[in-house]
N, C-alpha and C positions, 0 to 999 in steps of 0.2 A: 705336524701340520700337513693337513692335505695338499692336493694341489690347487683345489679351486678357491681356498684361503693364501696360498700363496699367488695367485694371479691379481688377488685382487689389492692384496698388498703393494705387488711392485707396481699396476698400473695405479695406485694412491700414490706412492713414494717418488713416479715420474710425471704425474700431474703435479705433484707439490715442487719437482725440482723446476719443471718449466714455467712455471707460474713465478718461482723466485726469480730464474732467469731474466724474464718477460718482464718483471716489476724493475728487477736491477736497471737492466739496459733504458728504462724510461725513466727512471730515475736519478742514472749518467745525464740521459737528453735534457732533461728539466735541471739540473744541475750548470751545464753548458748552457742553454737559455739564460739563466740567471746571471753569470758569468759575463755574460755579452753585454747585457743590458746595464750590470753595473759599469763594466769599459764605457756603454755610448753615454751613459750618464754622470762619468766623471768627467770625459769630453765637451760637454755641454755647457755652455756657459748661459748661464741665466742675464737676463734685461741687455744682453746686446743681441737680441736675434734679430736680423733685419726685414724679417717678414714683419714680425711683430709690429716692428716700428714703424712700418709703413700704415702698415691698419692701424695703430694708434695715431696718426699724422690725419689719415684720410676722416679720423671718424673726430677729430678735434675740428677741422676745417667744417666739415658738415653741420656740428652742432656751433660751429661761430656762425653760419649761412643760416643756420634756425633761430640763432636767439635775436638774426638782425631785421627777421620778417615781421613783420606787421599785417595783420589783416584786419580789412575795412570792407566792412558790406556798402553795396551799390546800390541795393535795393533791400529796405525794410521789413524783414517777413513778416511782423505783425501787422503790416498794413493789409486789411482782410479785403481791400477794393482789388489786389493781385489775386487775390484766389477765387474770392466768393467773387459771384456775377448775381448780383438781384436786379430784382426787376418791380415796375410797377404794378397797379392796380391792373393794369390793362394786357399786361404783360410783357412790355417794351423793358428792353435792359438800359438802366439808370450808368451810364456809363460816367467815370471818374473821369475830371477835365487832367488838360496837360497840367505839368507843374510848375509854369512860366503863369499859369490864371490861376485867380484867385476863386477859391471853394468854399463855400459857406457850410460849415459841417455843426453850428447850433447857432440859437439866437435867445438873447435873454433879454427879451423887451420890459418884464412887469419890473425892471429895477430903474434907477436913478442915477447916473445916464444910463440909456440902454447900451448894452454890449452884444459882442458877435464874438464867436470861433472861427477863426477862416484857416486853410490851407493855404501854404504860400512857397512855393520852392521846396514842397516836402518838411516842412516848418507848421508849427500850429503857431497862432497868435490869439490873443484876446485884444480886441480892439472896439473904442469909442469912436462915436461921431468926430472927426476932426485929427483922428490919429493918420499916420504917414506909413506907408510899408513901400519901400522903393520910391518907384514913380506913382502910385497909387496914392490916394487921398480918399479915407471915408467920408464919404456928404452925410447919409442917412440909412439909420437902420428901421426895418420896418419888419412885420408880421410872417412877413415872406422871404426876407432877404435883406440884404444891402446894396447901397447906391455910391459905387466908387468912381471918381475923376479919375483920368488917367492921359496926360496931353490936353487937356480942355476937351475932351469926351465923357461924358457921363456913360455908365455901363451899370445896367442892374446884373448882380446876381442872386439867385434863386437860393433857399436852402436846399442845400444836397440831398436828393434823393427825394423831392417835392414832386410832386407832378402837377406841371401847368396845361390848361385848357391853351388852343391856339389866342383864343381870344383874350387871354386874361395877357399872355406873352407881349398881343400887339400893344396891349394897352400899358405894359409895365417898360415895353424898349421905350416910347413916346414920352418926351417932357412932361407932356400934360400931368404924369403920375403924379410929378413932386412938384410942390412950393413953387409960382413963378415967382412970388418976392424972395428968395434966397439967390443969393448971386455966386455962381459957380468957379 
């Protein structure tokens, strides 16, 4: 064998022994890793760890604090008078009354008795001439609205979203509108 066949030999034969080397000693380490981890894992005792138990304590109370909630809307989202703002012919906004008065939101005169839709406390009601809602008394339903008692006052309301001339208004607050032989 030449020489440059024997160089190339022994630097193969010293790469292959420091490569075994290098593998063994990592091999030892990963060995001894194992080792350990089966020691801290014999040590270990499972379902009494007190971290654990804490978090399971904290997240039991949490879900008894959830299952004791209750939620209740305050305000209605389908009621479209919160969002939409319309407005009339003239282009004045038809504004929604409070919810202590009464809203006339349809009228159904061509039947026998006539009836109404009113809002009342956030409440719809169908109501006849004569029916009661609180302190309120239906007198009279008409084409335009209804004529509620309320303390010995009479009060017209409009239907919702009508629009009244000034003049038809003075003539609809005025007795005059309704029946003087009906006694209130």
């Amino acid at each position: 064998m030449d020489r440059r066949t024997r160089f190339f030999w022994s630097i193969s034969i010293m790469a292959g022994v420091f490569v075994i080397l290098v593998e063994g000693i990592s091999l030892y380490n990963i060995r001894g890793d194992r080792l350990n981890f089966a020691k801290a894992a014999e040590k270990t005792i499972i379902g009494t760890d007190e971290e654990l138990e804490e978090i399971i304590v904290f997240l039991e109370q949490n879900l008894e604090l959830r299952s004791k909630f209750r939620f209740d809307l305050k305000n209605n989202p389908l009621k479209l008078d919160k969002v939409v703002f319309l407005a009339d012919e003239q282009g004045r906004l038809i504004n929604s009354m409070q919810a202590n008065t009464i809203r006339v939101s349809g009228l159904y005169v061509n039947i026998d008795p006539p009836k109404a839709t009113i809002e009342f406390k956030n409440k719809e009601h169908t109501v006849k001439v004569g029916d009661k809602i609180e302190d309120y008394s239906i007198v009279k339903i008409t084409n335009d609205g209804i004529l509620a008692l309320r303390q010995g006052d009479a009060k017209f309301y409009p239907l919702q979203g009508r629009t009244l001339n000034p003049d038809d208004t003075s003539v609809m607050s005025r007795k005059s509108q309704y029946d003087q032989e009906e006694d209130y």
